[in-house]
C-alpha positions as CSV (number, residue, x, y, z in Angstrom):
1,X,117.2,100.4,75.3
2,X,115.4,97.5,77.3
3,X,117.8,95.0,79.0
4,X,116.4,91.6,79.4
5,X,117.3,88.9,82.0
6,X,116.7,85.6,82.0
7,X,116.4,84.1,85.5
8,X,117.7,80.2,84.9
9,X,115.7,77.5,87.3
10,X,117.9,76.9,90.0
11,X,118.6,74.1,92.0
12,X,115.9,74.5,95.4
13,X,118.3,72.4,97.4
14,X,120.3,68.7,97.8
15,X,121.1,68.6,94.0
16,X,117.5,68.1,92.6
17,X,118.2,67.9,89.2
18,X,114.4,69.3,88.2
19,X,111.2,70.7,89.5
20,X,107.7,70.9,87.6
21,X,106.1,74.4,87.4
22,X,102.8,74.5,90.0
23,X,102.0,78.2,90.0
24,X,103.2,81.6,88.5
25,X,102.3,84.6,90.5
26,X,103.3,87.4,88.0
27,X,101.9,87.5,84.4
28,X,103.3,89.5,81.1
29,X,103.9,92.4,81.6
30,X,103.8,92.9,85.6
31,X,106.1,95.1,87.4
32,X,108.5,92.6,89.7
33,X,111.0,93.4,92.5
34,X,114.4,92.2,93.7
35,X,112.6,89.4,96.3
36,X,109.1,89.2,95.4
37,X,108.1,85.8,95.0
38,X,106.8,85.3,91.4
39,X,106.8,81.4,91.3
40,X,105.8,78.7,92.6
41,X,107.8,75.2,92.3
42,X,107.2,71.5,93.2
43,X,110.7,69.6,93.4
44,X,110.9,66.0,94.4
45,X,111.0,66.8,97.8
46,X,108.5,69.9,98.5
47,X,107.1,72.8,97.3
48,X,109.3,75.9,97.1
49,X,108.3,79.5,96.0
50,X,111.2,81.3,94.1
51,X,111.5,85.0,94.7
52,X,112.9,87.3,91.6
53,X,116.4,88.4,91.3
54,X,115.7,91.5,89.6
55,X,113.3,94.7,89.7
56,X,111.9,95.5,86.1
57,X,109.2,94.1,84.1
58,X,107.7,90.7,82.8
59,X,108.7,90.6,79.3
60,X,107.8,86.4,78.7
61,X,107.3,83.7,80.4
62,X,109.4,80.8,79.0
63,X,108.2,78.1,81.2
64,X,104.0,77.6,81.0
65,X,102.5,75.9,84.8
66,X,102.5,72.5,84.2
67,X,105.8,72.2,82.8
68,X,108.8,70.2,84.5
69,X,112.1,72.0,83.8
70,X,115.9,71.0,84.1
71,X,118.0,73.0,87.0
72,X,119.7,75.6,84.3
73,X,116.8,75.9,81.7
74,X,115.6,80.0,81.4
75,X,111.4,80.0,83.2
76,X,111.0,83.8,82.9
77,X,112.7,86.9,81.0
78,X,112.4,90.2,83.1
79,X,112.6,93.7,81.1
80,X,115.2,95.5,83.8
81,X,114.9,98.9,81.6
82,X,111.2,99.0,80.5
83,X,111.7,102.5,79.5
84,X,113.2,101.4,76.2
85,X,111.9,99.7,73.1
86,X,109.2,96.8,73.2
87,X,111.5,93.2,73.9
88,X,112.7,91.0,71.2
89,X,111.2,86.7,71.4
90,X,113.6,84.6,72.1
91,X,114.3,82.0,70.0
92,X,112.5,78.7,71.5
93,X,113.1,75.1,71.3
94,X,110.3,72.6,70.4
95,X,108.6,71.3,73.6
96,X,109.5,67.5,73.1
97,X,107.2,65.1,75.6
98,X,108.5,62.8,77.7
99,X,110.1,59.7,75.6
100,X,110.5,61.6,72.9
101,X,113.6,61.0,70.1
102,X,113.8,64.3,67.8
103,X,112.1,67.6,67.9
104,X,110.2,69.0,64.6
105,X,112.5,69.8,61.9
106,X,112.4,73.7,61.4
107,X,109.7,75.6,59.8
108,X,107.4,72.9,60.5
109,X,104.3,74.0,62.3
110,X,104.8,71.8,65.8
111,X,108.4,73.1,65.6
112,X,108.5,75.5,68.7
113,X,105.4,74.3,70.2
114,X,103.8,72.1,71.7
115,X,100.6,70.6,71.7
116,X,98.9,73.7,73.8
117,X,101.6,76.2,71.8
118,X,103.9,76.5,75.1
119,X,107.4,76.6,73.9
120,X,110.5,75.9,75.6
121,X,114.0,78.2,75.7
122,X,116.9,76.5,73.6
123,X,120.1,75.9,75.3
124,X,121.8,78.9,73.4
125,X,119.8,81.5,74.8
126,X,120.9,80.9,78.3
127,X,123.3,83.3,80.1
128,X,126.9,82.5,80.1
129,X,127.7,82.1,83.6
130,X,124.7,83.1,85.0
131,X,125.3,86.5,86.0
132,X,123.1,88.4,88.1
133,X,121.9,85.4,90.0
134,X,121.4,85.3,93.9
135,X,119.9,81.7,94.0
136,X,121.9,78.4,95.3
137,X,122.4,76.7,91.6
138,X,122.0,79.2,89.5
139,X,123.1,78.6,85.9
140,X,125.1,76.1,86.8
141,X,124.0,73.6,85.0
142,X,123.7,73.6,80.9
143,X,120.1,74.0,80.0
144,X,118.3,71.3,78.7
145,X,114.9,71.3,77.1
146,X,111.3,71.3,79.0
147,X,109.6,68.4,79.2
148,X,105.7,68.4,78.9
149,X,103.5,66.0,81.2
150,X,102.8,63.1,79.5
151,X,99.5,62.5,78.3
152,X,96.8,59.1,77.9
153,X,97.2,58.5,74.2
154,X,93.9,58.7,72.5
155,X,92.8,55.0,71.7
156,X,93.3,53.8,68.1
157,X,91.1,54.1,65.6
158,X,90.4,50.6,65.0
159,X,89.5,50.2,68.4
160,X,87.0,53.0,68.8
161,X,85.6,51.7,65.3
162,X,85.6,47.8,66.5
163,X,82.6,48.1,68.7
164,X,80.5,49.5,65.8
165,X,81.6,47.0,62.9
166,X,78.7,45.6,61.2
167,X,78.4,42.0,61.2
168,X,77.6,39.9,58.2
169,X,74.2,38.6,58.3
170,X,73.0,35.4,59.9
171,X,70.1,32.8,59.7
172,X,67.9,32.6,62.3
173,X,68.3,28.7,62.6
174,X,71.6,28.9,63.6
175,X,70.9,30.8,67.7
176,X,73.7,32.5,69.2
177,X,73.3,30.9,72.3
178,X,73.6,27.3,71.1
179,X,77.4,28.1,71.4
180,X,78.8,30.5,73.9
181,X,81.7,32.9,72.9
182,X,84.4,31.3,74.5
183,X,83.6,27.7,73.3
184,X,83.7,28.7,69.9
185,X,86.9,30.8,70.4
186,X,88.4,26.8,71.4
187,X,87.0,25.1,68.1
188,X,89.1,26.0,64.9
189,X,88.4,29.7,66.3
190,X,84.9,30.3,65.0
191,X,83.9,33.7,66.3
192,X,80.1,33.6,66.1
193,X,78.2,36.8,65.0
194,X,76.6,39.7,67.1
195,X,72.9,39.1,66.5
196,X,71.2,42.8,67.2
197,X,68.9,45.3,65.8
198,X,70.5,48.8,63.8
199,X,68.9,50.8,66.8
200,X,70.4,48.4,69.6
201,X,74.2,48.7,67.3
202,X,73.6,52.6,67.4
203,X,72.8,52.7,71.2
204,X,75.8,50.8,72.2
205,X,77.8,53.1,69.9
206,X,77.0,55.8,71.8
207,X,77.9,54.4,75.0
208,X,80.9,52.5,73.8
209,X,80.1,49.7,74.8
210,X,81.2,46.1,72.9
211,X,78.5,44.2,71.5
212,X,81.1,41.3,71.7
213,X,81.2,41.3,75.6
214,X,77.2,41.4,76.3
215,X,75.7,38.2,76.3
216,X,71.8,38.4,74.6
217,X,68.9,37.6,76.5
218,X,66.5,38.0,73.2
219,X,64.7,35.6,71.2
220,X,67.9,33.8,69.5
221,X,70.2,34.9,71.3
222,X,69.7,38.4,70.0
223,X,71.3,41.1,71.8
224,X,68.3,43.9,73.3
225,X,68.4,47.3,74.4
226,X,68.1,46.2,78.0
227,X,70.9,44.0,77.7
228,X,73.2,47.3,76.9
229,X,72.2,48.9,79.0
230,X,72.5,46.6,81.8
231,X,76.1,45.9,80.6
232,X,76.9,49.7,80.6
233,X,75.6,50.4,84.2
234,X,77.4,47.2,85.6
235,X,80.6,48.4,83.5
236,X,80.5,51.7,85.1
237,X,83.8,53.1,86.9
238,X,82.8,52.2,90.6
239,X,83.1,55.1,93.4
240,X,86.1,54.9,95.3
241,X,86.1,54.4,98.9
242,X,87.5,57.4,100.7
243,X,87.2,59.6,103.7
244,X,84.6,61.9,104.1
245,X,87.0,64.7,104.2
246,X,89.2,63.2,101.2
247,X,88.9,65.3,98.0
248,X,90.8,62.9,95.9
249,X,93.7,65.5,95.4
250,X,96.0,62.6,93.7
251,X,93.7,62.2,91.2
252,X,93.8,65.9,89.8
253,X,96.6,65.3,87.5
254,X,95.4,62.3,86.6
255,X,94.0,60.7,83.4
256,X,90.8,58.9,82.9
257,X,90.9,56.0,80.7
258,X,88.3,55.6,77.9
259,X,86.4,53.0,79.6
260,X,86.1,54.7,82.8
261,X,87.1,52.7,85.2
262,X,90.9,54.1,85.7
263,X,92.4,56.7,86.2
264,X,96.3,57.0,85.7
265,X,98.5,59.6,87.5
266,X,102.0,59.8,86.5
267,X,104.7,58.8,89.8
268,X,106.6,62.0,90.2
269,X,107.8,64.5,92.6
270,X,107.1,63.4,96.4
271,X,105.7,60.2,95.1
272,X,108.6,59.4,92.8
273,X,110.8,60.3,95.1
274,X,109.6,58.0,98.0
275,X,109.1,54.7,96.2
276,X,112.6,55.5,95.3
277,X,114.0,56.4,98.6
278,X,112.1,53.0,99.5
279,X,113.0,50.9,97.1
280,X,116.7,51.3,97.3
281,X,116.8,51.3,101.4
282,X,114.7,47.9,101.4
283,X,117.2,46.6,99.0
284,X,120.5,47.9,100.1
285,X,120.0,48.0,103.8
286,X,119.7,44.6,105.6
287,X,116.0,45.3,107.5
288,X,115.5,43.4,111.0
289,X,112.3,44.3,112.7
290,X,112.1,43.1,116.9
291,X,108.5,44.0,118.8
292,X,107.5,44.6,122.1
293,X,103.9,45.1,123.6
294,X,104.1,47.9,126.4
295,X,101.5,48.9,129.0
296,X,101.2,52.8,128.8
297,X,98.8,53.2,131.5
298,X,101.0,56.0,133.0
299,X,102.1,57.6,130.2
300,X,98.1,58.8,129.4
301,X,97.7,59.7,132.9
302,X,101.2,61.8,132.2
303,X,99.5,62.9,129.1
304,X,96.1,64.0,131.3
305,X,98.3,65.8,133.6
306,X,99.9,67.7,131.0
307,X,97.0,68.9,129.3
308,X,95.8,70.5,132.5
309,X,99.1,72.2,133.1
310,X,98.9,75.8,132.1
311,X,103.3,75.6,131.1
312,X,101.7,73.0,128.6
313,X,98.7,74.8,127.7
314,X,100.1,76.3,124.4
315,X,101.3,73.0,123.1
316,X,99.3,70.0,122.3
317,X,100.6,66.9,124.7
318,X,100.2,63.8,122.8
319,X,101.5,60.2,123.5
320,X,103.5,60.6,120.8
321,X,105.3,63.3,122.2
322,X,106.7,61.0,125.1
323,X,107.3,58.3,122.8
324,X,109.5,60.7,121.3
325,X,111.2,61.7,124.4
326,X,111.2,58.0,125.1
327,X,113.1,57.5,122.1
328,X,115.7,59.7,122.4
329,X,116.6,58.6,126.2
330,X,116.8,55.2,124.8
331,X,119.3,57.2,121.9
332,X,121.2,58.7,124.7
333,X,121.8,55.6,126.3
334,X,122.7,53.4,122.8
335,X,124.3,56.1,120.9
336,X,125.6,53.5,118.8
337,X,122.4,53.1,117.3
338,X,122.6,56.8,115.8
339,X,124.6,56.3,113.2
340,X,124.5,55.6,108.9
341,X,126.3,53.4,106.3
342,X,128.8,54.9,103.9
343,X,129.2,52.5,101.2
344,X,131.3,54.6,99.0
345,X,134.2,55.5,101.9
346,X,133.0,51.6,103.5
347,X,132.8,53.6,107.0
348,X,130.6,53.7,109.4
349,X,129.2,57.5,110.9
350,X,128.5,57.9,113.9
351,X,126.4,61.5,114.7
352,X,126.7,63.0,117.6
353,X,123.9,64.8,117.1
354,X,120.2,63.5,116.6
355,X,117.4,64.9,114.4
356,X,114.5,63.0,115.0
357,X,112.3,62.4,112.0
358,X,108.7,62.1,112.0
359,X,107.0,60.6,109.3
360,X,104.4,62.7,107.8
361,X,101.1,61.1,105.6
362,X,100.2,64.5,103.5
363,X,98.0,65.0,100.4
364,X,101.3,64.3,98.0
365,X,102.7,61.5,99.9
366,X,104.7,60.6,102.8
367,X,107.5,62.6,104.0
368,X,109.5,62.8,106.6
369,X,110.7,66.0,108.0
370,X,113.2,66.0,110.7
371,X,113.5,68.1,114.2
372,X,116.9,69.5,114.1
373,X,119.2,68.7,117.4
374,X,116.1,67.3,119.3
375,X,118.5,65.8,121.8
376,X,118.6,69.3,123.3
377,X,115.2,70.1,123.4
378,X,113.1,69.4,126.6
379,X,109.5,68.4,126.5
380,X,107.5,71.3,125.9
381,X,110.3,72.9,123.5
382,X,110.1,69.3,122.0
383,X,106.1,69.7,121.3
384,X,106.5,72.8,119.9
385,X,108.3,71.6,116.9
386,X,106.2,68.2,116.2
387,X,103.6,70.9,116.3
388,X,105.2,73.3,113.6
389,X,107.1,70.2,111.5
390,X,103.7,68.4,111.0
391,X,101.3,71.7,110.3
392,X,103.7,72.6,107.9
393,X,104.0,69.2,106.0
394,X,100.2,69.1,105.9
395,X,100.4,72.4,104.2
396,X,102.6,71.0,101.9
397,X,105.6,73.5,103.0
398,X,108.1,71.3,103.9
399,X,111.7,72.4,102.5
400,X,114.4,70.2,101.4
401,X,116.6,71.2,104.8
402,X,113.7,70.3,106.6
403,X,113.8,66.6,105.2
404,X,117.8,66.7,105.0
405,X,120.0,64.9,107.9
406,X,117.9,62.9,109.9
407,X,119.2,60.3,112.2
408,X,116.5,58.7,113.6
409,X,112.7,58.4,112.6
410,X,109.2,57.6,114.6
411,X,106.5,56.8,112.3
412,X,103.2,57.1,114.0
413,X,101.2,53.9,112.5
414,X,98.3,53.9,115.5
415,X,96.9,57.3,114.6
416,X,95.2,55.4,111.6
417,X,94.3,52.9,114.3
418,X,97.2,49.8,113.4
419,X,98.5,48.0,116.3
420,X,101.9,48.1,114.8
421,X,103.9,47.2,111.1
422,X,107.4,46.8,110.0
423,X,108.4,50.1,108.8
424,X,111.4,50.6,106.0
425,X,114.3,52.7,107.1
426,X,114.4,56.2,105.8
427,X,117.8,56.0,103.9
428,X,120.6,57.3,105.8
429,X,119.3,56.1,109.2
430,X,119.7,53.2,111.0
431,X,116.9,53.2,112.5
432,X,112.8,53.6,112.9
433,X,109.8,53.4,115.5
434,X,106.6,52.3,114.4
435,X,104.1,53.5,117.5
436,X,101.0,51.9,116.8
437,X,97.6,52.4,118.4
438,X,96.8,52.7,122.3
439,X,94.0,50.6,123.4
440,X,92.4,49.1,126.4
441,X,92.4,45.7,127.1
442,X,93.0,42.8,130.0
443,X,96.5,42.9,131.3
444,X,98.1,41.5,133.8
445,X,99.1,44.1,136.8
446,X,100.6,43.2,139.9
447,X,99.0,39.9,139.6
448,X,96.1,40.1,138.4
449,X,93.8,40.9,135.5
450,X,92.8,44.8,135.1
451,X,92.0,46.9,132.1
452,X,95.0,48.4,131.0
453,X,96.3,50.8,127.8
454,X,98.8,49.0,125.9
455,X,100.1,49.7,123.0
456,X,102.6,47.9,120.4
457,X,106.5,49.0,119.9
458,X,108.3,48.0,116.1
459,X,111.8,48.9,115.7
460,X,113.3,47.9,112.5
461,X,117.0,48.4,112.3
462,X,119.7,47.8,109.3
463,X,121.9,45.1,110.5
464,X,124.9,46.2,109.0
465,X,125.0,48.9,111.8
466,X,122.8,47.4,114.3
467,X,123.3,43.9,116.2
468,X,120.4,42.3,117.7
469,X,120.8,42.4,120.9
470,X,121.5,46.5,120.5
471,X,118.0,46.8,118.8
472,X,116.7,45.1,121.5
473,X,117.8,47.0,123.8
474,X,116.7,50.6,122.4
475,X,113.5,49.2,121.7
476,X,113.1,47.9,126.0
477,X,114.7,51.4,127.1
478,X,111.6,53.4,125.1
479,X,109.2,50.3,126.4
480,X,110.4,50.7,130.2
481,X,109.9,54.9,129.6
482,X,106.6,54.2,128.3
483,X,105.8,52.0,131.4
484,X,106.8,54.5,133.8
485,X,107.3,57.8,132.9
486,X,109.4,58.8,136.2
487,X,112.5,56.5,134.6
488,X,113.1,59.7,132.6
489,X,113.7,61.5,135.2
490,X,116.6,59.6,136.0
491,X,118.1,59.0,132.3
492,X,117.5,62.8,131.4
């Protein structure tokens, strides 16, 4: 006899509560092993492949790629004896979109499916206590139903139809352009007729356009071919302005609207969670933001020297890299500084320990992995992992760990080429660096006026952990590093 297991979605990490469906790796009917990735999941955080619990064979796939599941709810049934008979369906639940009230009563024809006929599990069929499972979260949470992505509703009838409506008949005495539109829209509301020829009505049927909206430039005020046309070109969905190397990847899940000139994406996953994260540390945590102006002149001659050093040569030596030595000197020195907010105890935590975020721009969003213990870590060890932890945010790879527990975060705001910003704290910290761009300019050295680098320093703190004159402090110790390298030597 066949034995069939249902593998629950679990929960990838931090209490994510669900995770959309990106990518499935095994289809019906494929032979699976204990470990062998089979899925591919985007949480609110990152993406996260899920490896299978148990050796057999497909038997369904619950869960279609495009789908956001609840942590609990069955993705995938797996045939562990598929020596015996052929497997049973489960009985599904009605895919109900996003917003949705009831699901189809049964025996209707949408009950069970959805618009694209992917059906969801019901809650009954999951597996009491969710045996068999070797996954953080597993079936620990009571299944809910799938939610499909929401889609652009179709435009109403009566506004696809509007633009084609006949108009009553006028006399030629009376021209259209003796009263414009919007004058007569102001006088008792007399909407004056759309004077144009059956073939002119027909043409902007076809390209949607509103006779309403295009002013006439015919004998009378009549509307012409050339006037539609002209209308339709100028209403045309401009091109966007991007990078050369941008593919536009945020618009791929995207809807274009009728007219268009739009395109809407639903906020979710790294996006969602971000403006989130955002919104409630701008609101909750007191922001204060000090600046300082810095001549790096040595560190990029420390950077030079670096670059030509064959212990470096395996790493890529950046200024940011010393800004982020710089950085946690300056933590060393203030440890105060590292700390968070506990509103629910009301306490204060101190950690004496610092991962230092750095704040990643990638094709989903920002992010901000964080370098575990990077107090211990000397330069070139320190490289190293700003080397792995951006690479594998661009990839998209970032894990929930790697995001967990930071302390402390540098965001890197002169790579785009901005002097500087006022950067929101990443909840949790007390803290951030905005390290804006390096450029040469006049400066006063010794006296007189040379061309020097110089860059621009922003430290925004939360002033329920961090005094003024404390933020000022941390932000002179990374200046004075900046300035001369060699004072590391001595704080290290």
């Amino acid at each position: 006899m066949p034995t069939f297991e249902k593998f629950n979605l679990p929960d990838a990490g931090e209490g994510l509560t669900e995770a959309e469906i990106v990518q499935w790796h095994v289809a019906v009917g494929d032979a699976v092993t204990v470990n062998q990735t089979i899925v591919e999941i985007e949480t609110a955080k990152s993406l996260v492949e899920l490896p299978s619990p148990y050796t057999g064979v497909v038997a369904e796939i619950l869960a279609p790629e495009g789908t956001t599941v609840e942590v609990g709810v069955p993705i995938i049934v797996v045939d562990t004896d598929p020596s015996g008979a052929a497997p049973a369906p489960s009985t599904p639940a009605a895919v109900v979109p996003d917003g949705a009230d009831a699901a189809p009563a049964p025996g209707s024809p949408a009950a069970g499916a959805g618009s694209d006929g992917a059906v969801a599990p019901a809650a009954s069929d999951a597996p009491a206590g969710g045996s068999g499972s070797v996954l953080v979260g597993y079936g620990t949470v009571e299944p809910g139903t799938a939610r499909r992505r929401r889609r652009t509703a179709e435009p109403a009838a009566a506004d696809r139809s509007a633009a084609s409506a006949p108009a009553p008949s006028v006399p030629a005495a009376a021209p259209r352009a003796t009263v414009p539109v919007s004058a007569s829209a102001a006088v008792g509301h007399v909407h004056l007729p759309v004077l144009a020829k059956p073939p002119v009505r027909k043409l902007a049927k076809d390209l949607g356009v509103d006779l309403a909206s295009v002013a006439g430039t015919g004998p009378g005020g009549i509307v012409t071919r050339e006037d539609v046309q002209a209308y339709h070109e100028q209403a045309k969905a401009q091109p966007l302005a991007t990078y050369a190397d941008d593919d536009q990847p945020w618009l791929a899940t995207g809807a274009v609207t009728p007219d268009g000139r739009q395109t809407r994406v639903p906020v979710k996953s790294v996006r969602k969670r971000t403006a989130e994260a955002m919104v409630t540390s701008a609101f909750t945590a007191p922001h204060v933001t000090v600046f300082h102006t810095v001549d790096v002149t040595k560190t990029m001659r420390l950077v030079h020297t670096l670059r030509e050093d064959r212990e470096f040569a395996d790493v890529r030596v950046t200024p940011l890299l010393v800004t982020a030595k710089a950085l946690l000197l300056a933590v060393r020195r203030h440890p105060e500084i590292n700390a968070s907010w506990d509103d629910a105890a009301q306490e204060i935590v101190y950690k004496h320990y610092v991962n230092l975020g750095i704040a990643a721009a990638t094709p989903r969003g920002l992010v901000v992995p964080n370098i575990k213990d990077a107090h211990r870590l000397d330069l070139h060890g320190l490289a190293g992992e700003i080397a792995d932890l951006t690479s594998t945010a661009r990839a998209g790879r970032t894990s929930p760990t790697d995001m967990s527990d930071g302390t402390i975060t540098i965001t890197n705001v002169g790579v785009f080429g901005i002097d500087t910003g006022t950067p929101i704290l990443n909840p949790g910290e007390a803290a951030i660096l905005a390290f804006g761009a390096i450029r040469e300019q006049p400066w006063v050295h010794k006296g007189k006026i040379k061309k020097r680098w110089v860059t621009q320093l922003a430290l925004s703190f939360d002033h329920r952990l961090v005094d003024g004159e404390l933020g000022a402090r941390v932000l002179a110790d990374v200046a004075k590093v900046l300035e001369d390298p060699a004072r590391g030597l001595v704080w290290g």
